[in-house]
C-alpha positions as CSV (number, residue, x, y, z in Angstrom):
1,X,204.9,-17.0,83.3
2,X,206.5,-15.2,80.5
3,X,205.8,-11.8,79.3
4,X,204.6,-10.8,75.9
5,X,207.2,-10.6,72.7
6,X,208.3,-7.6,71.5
7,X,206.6,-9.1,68.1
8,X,203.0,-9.4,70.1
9,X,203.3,-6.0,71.1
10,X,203.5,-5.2,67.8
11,X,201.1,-6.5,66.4
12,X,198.8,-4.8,69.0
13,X,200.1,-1.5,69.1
14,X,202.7,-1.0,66.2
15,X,200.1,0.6,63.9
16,X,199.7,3.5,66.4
17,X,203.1,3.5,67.7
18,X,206.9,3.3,67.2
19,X,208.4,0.3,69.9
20,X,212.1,-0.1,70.6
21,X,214.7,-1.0,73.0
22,X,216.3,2.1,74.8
23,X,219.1,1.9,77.2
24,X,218.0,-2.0,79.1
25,X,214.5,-0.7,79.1
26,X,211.5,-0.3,76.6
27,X,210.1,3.1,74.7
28,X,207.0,3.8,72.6
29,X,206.3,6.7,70.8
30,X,203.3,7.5,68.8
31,X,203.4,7.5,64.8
32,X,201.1,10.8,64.7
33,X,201.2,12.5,68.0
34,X,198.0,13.5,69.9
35,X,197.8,17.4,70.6
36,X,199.0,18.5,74.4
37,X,195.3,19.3,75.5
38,X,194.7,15.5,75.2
39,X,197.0,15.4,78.3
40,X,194.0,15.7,80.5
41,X,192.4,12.7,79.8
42,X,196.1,10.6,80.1
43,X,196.7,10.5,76.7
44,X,200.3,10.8,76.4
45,X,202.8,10.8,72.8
46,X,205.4,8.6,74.6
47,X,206.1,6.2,77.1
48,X,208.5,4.1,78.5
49,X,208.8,1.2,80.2
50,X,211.6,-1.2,82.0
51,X,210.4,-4.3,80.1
52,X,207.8,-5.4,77.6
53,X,204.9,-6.5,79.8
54,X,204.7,-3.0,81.8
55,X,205.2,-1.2,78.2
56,X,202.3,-3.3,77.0
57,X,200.3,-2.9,79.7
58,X,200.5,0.9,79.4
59,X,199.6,1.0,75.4
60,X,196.7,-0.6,76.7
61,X,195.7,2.1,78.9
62,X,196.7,4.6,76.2
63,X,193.9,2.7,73.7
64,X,191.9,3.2,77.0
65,X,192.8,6.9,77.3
66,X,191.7,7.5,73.6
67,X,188.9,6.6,73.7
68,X,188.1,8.6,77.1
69,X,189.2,11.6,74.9
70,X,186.9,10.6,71.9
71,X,184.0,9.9,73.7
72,X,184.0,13.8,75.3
73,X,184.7,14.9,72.0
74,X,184.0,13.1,68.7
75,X,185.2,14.3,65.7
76,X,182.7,16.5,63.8
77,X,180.1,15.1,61.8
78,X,180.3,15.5,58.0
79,X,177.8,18.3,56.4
80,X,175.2,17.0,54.2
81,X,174.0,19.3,51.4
């Protein structure tokens, strides 16, 4: 069985984040970063991986990791006059 392509992965996660080949191995970092007291619910602003399936597989738990952080706190609701 085959891992993912680096074009899957993209598709997925390339709206959120920047993928590329580093050194052998795999990094992502995020197009607008999260703030550092995100860090507590495991969002991170980069990751890196050894190959594409274990660098998809934690983009997934960073979409997992977001919403953990959005559910505790959602963004403000709008004021209505």
């Amino acid at each position: 069985m085959t891992g993912p392509s680096l074009a899957q992965v993209r598709e997925l996660h390339g709206r959120r984040w920047e993928i590329m080949d580093f050194y052998g191995g795999w990094i992502a970092y995020r197009r607008q970063p999260w703030s550092s007291t995100a860090a507590r619910f495991g969002v991170a602003n980069v990751v890196g991986a050894d190959d594409l399936e274990d660098l998809a597989r934690q983009l997934d738990e960073q979409t997992q990791a977001e919403s953990r952080r959005k559910n505790r706190y959602p963004p403000p609701l709008p004021d209505h006059p």
